[in-house]
N, C-alpha and C positions, 0 to 999 in steps of 0.2 A: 504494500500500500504506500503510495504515494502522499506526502504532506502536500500541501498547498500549493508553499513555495516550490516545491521540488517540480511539481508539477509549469508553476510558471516557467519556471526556467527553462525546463524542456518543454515548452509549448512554444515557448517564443526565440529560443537561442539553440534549442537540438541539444541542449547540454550544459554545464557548468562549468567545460573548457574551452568553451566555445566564447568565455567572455571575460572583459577585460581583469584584470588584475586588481584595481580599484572596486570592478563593480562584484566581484569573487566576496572580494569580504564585505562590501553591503549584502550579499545573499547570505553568508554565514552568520551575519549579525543577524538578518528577519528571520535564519533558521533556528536561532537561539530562541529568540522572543518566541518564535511562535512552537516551540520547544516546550518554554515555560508556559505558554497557556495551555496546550495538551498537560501537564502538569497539574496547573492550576483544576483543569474539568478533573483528570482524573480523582485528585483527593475530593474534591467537590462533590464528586458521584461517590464517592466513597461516605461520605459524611449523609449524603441524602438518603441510603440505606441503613442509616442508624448504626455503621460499626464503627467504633474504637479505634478512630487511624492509629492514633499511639501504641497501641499493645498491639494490634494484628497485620496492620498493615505499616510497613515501612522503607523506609528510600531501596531499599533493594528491589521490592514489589515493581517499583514505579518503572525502573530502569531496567528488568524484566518484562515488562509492560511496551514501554515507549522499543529497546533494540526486536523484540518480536514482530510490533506492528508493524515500525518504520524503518527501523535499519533494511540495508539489501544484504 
C-alpha cells in the first residue's frame, strides 16, 4: 500500500529519483509529517476502542503496524 505522498510522486514524476535533490527532501519531510499523522489515527483508533495504549499497546505495535502497511 501506497501513502499519499508516495503515490504523488509516482503519479507525477515516475519516481522519487526522478526528482531534484532539493525537492527529494521536501518529499521526505511530507513523508514524515504524514508518517506522524498515520501515527496520530492509529493510537486514536486505539483509544476509541477503549484499550489501555499504555499497558497493551506500545511504540513497537505502531512500527509493526506502519513497516507492514507501508514499507515495500
Amino acid at each position: 500500500m501506497k501513502t499519499a505522498v508516495e503515490w504523488l510522486v509516482d503519479e507525477h514524476f515516475g519516481g522519487i529519483e526522478n526528482c531534484t535533490l532539493d525537492f527529494k527532501n521536501k518529499i521526505n519531510q511530507a513523508k514524515e509529517m504524514e508518517r506522524e499523522q498515520i501515527e496520530d489515527a492509529f493510537y486514536h483508533g486505539v483509544e476509541l476502542t477503549k484499550i489501555r495504549v499504555e499497558s497493551i499497546i506500545d511504540e513497537a505495535d505502531f512500527e509493526y503496524y506502519y513497516n507492514d502497511t507501508f514499507e515495500q
